[in-house]
Short mmCIF file of the C-alpha atoms (twelve columns), coordinates in Angstrom:
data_MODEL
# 
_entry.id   MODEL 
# 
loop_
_atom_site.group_PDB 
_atom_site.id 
_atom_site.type_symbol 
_atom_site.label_atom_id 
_atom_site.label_alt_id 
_atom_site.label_comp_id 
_atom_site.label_asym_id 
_atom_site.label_seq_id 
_atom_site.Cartn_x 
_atom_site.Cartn_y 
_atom_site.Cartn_z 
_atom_site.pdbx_PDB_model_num 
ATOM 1  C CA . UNK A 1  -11.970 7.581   -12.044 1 
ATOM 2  C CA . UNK A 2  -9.340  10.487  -11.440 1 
ATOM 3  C CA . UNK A 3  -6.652  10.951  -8.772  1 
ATOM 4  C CA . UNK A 4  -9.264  13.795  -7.060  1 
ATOM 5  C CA . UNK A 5  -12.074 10.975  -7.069  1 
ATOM 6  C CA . UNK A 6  -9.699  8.051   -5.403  1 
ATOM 7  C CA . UNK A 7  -8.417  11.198  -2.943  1 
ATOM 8  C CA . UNK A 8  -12.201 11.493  -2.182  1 
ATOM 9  C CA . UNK A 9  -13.842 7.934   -1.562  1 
ATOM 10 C CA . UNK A 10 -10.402 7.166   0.470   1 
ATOM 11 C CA . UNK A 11 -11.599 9.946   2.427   1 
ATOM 12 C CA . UNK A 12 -15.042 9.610   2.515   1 
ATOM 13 C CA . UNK A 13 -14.516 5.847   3.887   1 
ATOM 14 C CA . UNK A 14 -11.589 6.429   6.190   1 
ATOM 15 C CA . UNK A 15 -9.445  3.861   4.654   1 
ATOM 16 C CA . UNK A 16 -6.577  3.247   6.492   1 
ATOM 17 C CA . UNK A 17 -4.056  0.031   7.658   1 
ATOM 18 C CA . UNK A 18 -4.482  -0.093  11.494  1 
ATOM 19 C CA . UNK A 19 -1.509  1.512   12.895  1 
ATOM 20 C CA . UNK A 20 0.183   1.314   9.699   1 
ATOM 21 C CA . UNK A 21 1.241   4.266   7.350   1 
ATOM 22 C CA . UNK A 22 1.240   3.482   3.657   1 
ATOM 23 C CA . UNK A 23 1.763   5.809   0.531   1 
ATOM 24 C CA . UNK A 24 0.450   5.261   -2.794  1 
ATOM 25 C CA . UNK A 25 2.707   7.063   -5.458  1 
ATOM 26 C CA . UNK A 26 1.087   7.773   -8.555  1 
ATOM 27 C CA . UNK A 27 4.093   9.871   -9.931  1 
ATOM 28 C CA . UNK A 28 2.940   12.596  -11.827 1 
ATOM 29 C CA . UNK A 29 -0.329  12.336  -11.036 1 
ATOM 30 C CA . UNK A 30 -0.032  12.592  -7.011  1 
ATOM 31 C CA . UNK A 31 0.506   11.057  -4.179  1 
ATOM 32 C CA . UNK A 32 -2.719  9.414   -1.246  1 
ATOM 33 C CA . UNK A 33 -1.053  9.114   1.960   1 
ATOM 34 C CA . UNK A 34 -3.158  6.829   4.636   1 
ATOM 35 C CA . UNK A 35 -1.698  6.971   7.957   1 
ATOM 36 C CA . UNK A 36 -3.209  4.381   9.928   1 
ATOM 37 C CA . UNK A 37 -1.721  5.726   13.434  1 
ATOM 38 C CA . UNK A 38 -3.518  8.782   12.934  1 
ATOM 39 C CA . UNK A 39 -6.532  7.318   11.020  1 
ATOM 40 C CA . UNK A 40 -6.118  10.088  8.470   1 
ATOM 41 C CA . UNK A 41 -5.983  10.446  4.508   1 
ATOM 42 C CA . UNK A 42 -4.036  13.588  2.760   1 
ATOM 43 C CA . UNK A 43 -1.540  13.831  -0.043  1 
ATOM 44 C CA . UNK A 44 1.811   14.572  1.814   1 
ATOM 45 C CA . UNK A 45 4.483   13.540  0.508   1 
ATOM 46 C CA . UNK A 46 6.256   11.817  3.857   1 
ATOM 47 C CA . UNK A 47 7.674   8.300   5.066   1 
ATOM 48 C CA . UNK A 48 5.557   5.561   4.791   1 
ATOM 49 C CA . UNK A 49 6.173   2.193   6.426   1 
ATOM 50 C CA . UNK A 50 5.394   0.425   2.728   1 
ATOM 51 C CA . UNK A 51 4.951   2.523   -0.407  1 
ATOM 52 C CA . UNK A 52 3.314   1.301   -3.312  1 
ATOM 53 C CA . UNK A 53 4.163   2.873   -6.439  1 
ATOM 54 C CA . UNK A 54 1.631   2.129   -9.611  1 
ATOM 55 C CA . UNK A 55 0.517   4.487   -12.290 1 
ATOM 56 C CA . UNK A 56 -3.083  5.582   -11.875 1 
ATOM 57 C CA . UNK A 57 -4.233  4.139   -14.969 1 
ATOM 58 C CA . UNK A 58 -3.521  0.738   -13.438 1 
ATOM 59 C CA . UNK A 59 -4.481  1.710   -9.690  1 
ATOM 60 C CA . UNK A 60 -7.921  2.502   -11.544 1 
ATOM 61 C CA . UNK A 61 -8.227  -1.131  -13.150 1 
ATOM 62 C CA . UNK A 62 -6.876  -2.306  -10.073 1 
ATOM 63 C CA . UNK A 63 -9.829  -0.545  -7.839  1 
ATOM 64 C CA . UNK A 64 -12.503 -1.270  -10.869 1 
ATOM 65 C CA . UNK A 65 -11.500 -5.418  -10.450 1 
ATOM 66 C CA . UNK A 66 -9.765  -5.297  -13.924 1 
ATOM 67 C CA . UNK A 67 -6.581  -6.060  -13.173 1 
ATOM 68 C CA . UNK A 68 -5.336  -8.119  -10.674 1 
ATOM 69 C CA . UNK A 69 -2.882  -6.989  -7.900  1 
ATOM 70 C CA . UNK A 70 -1.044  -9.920  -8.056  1 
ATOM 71 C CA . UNK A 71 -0.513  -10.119 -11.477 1 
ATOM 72 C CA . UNK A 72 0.468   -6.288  -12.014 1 
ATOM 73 C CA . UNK A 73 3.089   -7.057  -9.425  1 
ATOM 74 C CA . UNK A 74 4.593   -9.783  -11.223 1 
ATOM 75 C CA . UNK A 75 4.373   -7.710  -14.309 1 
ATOM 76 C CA . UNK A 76 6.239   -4.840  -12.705 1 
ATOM 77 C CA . UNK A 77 3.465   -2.736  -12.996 1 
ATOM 78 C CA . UNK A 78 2.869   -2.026  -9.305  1 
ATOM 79 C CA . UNK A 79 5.820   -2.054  -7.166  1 
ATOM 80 C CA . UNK A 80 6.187   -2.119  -3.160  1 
ATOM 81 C CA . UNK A 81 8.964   -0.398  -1.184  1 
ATOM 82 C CA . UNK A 82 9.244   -1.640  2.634   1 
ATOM 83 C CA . UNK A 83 7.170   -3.738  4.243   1 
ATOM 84 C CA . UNK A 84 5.312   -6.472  2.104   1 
ATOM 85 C CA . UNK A 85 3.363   -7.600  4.886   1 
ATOM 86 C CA . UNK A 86 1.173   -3.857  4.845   1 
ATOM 87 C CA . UNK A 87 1.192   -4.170  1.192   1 
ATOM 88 C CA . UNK A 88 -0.477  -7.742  1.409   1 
ATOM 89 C CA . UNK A 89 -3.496  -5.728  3.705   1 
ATOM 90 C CA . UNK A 90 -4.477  -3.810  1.184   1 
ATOM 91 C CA . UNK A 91 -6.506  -6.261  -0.331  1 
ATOM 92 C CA . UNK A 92 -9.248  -4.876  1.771   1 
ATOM 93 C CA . UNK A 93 -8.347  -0.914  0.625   1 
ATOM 94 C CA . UNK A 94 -8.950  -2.411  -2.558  1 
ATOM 95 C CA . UNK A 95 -12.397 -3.819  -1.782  1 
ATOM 96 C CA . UNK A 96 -13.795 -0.752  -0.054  1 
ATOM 97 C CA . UNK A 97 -13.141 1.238   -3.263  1 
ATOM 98 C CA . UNK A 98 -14.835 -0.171  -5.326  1 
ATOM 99 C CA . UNK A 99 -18.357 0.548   -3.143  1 
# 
């Protein structure tokens, strides 16, 4: 799975947190944007009320039910900036990409 293939199936299922904007930062690789106020997906780079920051080799494994969330957390491997409480949502993000 590539950053242009996560881009598209958070697209194609309008995947956002109700009224909530959060950015996933894959460094290098890109950045998804979901704002959840507009119910929109793009790639700007802008405020988010929680960003999660994860390379996309472990977003992938995350998305594909190989690794854990919680446990790439607690092994620094996904981080969260601002609100916890959007990042603890995205449980759901999670299940709608893998199909």
């Amino acid at each position: 799975m590539t950053f242009d293939d996560i881009l598209n199936r958070f697209k194609s299922s309008g995947v956002t947190v109700a009224g909530k904007k959060v950015k996933f930062d894959f460094g290098d690789a890109g950045k998804i944007f979901l704002d959840g106020v507009a119910n929109a997906v793009s790639q700007d780079d802008v405020a988010a009320d929680t960003t999660i920051k994860v390379k996309l080799d472990d977003f992938v494994a995350m998305a594909q039910g190989a690794l854990d969330p919680t446990s790439a957390f607690m092994q620094g491997k996904l981080k969260v900036e601002g609100d916890m409480g959007v990042a603890m949502q995205l449980q759901s993000v999670m299940a709608k990409l893998r199909g």
